[in-house]
C-alpha positions as CSV (number, residue, x, y, z in Angstrom):
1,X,0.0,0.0,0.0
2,X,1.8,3.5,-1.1
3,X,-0.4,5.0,1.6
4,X,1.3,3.0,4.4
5,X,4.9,4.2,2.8
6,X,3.7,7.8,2.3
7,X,2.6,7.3,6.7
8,X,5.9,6.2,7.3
9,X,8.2,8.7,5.0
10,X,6.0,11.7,5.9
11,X,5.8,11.4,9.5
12,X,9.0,9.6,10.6
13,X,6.8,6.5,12.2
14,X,9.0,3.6,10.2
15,X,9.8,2.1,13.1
16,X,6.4,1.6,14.8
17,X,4.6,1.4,11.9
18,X,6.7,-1.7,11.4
19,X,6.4,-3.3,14.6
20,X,2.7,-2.9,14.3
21,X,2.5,-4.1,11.0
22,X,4.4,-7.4,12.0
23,X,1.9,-7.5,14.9
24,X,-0.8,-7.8,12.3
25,X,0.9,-10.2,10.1
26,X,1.4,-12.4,12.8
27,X,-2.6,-12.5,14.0
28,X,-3.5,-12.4,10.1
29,X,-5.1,-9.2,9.8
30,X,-4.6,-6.6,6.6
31,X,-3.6,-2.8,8.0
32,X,-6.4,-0.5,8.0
33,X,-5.0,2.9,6.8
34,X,-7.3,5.3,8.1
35,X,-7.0,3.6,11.4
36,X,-3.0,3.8,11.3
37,X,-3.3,7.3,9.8
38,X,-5.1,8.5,12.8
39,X,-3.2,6.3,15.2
40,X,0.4,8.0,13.7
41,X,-0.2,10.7,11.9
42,X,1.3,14.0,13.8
43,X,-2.0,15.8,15.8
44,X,-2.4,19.5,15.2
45,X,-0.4,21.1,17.9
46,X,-2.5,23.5,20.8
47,X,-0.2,26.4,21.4
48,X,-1.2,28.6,24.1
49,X,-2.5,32.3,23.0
50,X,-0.1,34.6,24.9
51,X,-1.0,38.2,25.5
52,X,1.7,41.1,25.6
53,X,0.8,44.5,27.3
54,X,3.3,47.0,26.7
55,X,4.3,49.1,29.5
56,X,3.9,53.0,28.7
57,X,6.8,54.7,26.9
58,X,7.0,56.4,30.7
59,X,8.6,53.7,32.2
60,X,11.2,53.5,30.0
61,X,12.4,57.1,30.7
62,X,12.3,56.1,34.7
63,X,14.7,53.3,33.9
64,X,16.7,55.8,32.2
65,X,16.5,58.3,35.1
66,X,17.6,55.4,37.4
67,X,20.2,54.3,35.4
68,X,21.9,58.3,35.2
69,X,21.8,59.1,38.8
């Protein structure tokens, strides 16, 4: 199946896409490629929103002030 190569080229699964191939050999089943596409295939990552409040320019010429004396 080029779908099972195209799994394991793409995402870097060779390895346990093997083993779990040679699992279903050995009970005699046939590889279900949706069912190994969702079992390997990388999951869309959640990245945290982050929220940035910039300080007022005035703080800046405080530091400044600080940093003169």
């Amino acid at each position: 199946m080029v779908g099972l190569l195209e799994l394991a080229g793409h995402h870097g699964v060779e390895a346990l896409l093997a083993q779990r191939l040679d699992a279903l050999l050995v009970v005699g089943e046939l590889p279900d490629l949706k069912q190994l596409r969702d079992e390997f295939a990388p999951r869309e990552a959640l990245c945290p929103e982050v929220v940035v409040e910039m300080p007022l320019i005035a703080v800046y010429d405080e530091l400044l002030d600080k940093a003169a004396a």
